[in-house]
Backbone as CSV, one residue per row, in Angstrom:
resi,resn,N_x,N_y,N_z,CA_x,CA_y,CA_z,C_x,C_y,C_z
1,UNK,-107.784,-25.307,-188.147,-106.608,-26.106,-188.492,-105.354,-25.371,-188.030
2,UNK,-104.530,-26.072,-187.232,-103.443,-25.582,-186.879,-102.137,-24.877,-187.916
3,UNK,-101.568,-24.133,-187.954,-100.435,-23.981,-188.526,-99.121,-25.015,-188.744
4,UNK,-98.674,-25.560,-189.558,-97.894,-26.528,-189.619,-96.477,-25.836,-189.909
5,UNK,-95.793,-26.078,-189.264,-94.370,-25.870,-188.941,-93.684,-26.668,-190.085
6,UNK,-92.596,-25.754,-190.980,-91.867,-26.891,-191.926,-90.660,-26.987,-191.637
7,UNK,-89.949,-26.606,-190.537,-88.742,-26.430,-190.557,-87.916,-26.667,-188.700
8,UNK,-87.653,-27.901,-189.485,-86.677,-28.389,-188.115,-86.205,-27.452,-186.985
9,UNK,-85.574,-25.986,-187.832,-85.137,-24.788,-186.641,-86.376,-24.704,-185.717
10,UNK,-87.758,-24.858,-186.109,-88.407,-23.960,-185.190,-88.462,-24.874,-183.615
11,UNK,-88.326,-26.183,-184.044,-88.393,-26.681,-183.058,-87.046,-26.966,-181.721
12,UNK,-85.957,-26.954,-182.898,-85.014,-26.347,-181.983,-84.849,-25.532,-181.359
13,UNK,-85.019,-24.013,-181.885,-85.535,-22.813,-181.270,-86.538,-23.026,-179.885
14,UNK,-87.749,-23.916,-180.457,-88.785,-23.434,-178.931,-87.647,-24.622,-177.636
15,UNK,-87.040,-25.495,-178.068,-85.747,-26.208,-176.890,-84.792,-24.953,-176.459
16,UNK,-84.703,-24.067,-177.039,-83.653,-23.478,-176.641,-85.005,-22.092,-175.710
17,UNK,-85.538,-21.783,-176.453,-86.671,-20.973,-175.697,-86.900,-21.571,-173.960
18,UNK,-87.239,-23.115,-174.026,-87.757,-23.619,-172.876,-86.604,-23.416,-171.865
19,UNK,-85.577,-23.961,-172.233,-83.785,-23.675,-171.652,-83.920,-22.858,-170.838
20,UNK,-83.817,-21.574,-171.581,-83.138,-20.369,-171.057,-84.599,-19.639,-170.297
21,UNK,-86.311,-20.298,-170.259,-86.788,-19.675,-169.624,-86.828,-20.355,-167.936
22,UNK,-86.525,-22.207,-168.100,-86.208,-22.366,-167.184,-85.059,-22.286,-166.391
23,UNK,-83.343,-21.420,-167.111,-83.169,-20.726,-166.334,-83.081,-19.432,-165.383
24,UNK,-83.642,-19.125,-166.217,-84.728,-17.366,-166.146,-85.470,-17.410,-164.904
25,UNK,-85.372,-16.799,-164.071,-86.533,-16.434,-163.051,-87.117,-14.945,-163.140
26,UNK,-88.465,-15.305,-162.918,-89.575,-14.635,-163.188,-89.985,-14.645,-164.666
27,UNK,-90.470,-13.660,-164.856,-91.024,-13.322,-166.407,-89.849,-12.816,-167.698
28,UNK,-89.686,-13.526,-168.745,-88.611,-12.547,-169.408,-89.534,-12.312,-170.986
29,UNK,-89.154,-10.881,-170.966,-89.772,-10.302,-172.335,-89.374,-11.301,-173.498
30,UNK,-90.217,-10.897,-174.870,-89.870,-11.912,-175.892,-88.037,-10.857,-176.167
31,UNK,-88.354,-9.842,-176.299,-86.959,-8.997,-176.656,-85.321,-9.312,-175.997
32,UNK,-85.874,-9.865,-174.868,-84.729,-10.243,-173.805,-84.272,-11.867,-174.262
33,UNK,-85.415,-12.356,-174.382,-84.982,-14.079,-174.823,-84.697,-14.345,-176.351
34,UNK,-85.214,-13.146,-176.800,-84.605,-12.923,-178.158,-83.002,-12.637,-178.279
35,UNK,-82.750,-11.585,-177.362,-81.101,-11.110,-177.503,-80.390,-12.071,-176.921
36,UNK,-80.970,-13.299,-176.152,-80.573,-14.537,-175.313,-80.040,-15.654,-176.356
37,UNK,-80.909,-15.629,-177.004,-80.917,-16.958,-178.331,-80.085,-16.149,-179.580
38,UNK,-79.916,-14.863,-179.931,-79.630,-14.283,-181.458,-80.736,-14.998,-181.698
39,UNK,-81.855,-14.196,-181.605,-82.800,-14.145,-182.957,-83.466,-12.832,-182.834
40,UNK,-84.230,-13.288,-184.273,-85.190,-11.744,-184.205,-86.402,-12.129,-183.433
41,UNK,-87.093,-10.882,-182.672,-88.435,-10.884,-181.738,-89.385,-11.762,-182.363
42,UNK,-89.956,-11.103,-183.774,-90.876,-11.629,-184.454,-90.526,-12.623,-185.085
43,UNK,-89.850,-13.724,-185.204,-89.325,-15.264,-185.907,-89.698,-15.840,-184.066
44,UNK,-89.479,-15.513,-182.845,-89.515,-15.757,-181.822,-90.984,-15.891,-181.352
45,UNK,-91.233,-14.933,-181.280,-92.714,-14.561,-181.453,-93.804,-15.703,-181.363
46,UNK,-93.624,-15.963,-182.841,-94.575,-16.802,-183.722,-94.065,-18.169,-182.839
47,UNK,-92.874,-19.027,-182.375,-92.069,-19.669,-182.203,-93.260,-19.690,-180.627
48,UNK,-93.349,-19.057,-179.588,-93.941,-18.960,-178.430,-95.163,-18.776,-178.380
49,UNK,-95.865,-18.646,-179.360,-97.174,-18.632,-179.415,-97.949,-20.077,-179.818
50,UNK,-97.046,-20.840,-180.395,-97.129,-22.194,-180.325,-97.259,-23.177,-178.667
51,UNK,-96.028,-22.530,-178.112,-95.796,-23.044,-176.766,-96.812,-22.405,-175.756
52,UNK,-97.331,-21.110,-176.297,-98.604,-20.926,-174.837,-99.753,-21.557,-175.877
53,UNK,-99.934,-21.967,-176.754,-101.191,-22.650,-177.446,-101.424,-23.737,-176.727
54,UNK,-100.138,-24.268,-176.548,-100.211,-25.841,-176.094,-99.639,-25.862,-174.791
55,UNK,-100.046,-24.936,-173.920,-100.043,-24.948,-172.662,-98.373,-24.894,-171.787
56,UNK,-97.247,-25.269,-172.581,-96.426,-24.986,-171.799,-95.399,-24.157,-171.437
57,UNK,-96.255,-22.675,-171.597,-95.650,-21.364,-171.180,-97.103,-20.668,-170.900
58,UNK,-96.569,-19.745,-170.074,-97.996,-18.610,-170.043,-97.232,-17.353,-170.780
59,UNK,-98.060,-16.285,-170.961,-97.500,-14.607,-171.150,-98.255,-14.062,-170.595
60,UNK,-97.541,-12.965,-169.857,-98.440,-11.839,-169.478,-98.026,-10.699,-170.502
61,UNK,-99.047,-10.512,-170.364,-98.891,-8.762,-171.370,-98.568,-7.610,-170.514
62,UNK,-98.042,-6.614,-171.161,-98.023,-5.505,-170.227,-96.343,-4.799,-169.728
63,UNK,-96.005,-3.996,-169.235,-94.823,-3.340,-168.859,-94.097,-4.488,-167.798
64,UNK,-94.688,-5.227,-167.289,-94.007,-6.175,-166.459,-94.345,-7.531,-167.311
65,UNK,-94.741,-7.343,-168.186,-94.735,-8.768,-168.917,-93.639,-9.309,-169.217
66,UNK,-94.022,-10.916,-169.989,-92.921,-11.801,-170.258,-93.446,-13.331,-170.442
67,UNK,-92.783,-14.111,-170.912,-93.338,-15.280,-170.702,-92.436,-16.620,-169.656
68,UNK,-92.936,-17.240,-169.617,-92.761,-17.901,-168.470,-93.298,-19.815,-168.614
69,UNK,-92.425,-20.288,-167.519,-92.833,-21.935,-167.868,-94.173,-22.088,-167.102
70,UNK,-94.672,-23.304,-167.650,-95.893,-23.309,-166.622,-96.427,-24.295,-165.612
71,UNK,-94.865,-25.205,-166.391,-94.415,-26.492,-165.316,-93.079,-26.376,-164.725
72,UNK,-92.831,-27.229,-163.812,-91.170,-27.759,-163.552,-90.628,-28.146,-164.959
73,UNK,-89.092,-27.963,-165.518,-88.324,-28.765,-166.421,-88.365,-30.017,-166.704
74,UNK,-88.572,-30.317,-165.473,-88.206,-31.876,-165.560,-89.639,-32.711,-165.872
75,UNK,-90.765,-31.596,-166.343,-91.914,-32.189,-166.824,-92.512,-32.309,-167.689
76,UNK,-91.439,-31.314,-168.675,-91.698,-30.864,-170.135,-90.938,-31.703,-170.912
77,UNK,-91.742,-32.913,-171.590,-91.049,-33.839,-172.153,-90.834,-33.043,-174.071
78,UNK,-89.853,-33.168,-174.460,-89.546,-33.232,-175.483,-90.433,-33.633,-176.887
79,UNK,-90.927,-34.417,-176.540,-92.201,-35.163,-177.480,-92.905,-33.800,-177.801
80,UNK,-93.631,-33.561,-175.972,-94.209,-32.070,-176.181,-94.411,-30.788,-176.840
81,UNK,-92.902,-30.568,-176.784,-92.927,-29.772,-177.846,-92.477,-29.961,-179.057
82,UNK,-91.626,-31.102,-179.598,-92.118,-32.008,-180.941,-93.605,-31.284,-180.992
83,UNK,-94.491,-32.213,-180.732,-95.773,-31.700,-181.107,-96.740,-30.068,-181.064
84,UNK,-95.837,-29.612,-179.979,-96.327,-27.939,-180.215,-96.336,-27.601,-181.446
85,UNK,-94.792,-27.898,-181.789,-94.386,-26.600,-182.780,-94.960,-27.668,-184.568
86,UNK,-95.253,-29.217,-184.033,-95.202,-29.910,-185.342,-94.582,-29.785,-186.639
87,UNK,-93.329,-29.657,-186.246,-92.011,-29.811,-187.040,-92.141,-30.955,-187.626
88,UNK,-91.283,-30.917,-188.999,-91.287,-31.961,-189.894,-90.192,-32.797,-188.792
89,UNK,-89.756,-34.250,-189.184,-88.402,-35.269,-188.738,-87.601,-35.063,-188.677
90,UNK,-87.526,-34.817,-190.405,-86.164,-34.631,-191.322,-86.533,-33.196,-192.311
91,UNK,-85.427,-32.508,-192.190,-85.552,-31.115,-193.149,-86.193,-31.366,-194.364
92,UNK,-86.523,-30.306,-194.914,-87.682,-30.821,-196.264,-86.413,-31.418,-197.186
93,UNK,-87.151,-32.382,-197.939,-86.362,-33.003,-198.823,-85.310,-33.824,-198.598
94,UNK,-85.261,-34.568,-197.396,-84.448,-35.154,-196.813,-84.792,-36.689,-196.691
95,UNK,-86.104,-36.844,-196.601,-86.952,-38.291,-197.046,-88.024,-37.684,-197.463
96,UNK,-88.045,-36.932,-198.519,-88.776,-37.187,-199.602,-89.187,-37.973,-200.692
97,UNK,-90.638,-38.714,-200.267,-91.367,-39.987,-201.002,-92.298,-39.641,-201.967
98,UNK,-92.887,-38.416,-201.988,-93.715,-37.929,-202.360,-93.718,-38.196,-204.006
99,UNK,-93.091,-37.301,-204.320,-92.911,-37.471,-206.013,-93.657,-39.001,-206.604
100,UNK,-94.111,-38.843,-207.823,-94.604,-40.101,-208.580,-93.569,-40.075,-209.500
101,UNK,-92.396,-39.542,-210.005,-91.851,-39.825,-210.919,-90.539,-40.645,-210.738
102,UNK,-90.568,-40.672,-209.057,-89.472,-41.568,-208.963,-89.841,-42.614,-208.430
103,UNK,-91.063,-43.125,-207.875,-91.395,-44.078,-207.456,-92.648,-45.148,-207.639
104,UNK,-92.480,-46.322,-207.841,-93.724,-46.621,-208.160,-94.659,-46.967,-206.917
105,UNK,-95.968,-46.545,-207.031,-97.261,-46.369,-206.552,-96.870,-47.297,-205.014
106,UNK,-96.485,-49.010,-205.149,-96.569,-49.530,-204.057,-94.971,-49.397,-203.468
107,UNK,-94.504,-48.683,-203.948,-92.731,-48.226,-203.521,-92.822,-47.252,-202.605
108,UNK,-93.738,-46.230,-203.317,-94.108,-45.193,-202.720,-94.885,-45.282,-201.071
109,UNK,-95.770,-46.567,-201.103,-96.836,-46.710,-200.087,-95.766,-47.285,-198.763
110,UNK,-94.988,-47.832,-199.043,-94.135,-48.770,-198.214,-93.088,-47.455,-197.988
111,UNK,-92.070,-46.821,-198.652,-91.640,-45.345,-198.360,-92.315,-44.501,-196.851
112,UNK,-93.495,-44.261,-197.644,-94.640,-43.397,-196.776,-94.642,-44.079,-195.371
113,UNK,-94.674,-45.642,-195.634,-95.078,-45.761,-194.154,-93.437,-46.087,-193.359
114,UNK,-92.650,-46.397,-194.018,-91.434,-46.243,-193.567,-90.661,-44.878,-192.599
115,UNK,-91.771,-44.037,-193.662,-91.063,-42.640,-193.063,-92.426,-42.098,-191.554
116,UNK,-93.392,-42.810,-191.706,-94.140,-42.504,-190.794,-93.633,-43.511,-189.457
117,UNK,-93.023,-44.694,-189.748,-92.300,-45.424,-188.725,-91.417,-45.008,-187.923
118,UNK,-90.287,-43.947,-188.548,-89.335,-42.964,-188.157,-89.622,-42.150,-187.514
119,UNK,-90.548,-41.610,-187.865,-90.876,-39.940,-187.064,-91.216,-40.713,-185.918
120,UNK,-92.149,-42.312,-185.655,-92.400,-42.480,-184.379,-91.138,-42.934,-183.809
121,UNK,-90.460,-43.493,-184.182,-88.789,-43.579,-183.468,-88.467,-42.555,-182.273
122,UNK,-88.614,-41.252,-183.615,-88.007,-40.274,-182.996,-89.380,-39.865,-181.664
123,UNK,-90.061,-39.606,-182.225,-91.062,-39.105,-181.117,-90.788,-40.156,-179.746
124,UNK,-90.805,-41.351,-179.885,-90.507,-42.263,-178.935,-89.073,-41.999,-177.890
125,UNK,-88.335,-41.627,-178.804,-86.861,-41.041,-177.896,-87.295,-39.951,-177.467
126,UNK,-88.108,-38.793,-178.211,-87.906,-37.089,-177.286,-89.004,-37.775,-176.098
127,UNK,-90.117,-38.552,-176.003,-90.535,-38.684,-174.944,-89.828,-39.281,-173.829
128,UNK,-88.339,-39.731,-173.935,-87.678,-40.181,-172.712,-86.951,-38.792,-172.046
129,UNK,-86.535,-37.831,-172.480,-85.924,-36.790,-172.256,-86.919,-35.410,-171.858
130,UNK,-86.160,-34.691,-171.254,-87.229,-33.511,-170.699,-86.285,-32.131,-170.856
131,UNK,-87.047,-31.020,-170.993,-85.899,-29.541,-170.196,-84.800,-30.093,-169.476
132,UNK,-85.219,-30.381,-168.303,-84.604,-30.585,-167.508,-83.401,-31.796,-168.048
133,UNK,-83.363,-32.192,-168.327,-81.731,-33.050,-169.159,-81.068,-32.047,-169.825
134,UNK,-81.649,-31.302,-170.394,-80.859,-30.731,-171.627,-80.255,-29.285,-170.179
135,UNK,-80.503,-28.888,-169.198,-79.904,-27.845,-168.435,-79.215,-28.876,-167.478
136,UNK,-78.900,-30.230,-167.643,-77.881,-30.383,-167.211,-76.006,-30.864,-167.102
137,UNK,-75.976,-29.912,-168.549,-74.709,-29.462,-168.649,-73.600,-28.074,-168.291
């Protein structure tokens, strides 16, 4: 079972990861794309190990290591890594249906699928967009 991502940053983070590796040539250490973004290595880390899971980065290990894209920009749709990192929609507690004490049973069911309607919204828009849009500003 995969690791489930709860938090909107991470998926922003691996957009900003993809960014700066497609403007990066060659290999760049996690330490270098770390001091690139302000973050720490290991919050990064974990963040890219998602993205070579799901194929769209490689790493090499080693004194010349680094990681790297493993497509063109303009092929890495957004959806994509939506689904790498499987980030929640909306920050926790933001459409929260869950609870039984505020909702009744078929309030709740119609909620649930309301909010499962949304996330496909959104998934439906990051699949029109790629890397490559977002590096061209």
């Amino acid at each position: 079972m995969s690791e489930k991502v709860t938090s909107t940053k991470w998926f922003s983070m691996a957009i900003q990861a993809l960014v700066v590796l497609a403007n990066n040539e060659g290999r760049c250490p996690s330490g270098e794309l770390a001091e690139k973004l302000n973050s720490k290595s290991v919050f990064l880390r974990k963040i890219l190990r998602h993205l070579v899971k799901t194929e769209l980065i490689q790493a090499k290990e080693g004194r010349d290591g680094g990681y790297f894209l493993v497509k063109d920009p303009s092929e890495i749709k957004l959806s994509e890594v939506y689904d790498a990192m499987k980030a929640e929609t909306f920050p926790k507690g933001f459409f929260n249906v869950e609870s039984k004490e505020c909702f009744a049973e078929t309030t709740r069911e119609s909620l649930c699928t309301l909010r499962d309607e949304m996330e496909g919204w959104v998934v439906a828009g990051l699949e029109q967009k790629t890397i490559a849009d977002l590096m061209k500003k």
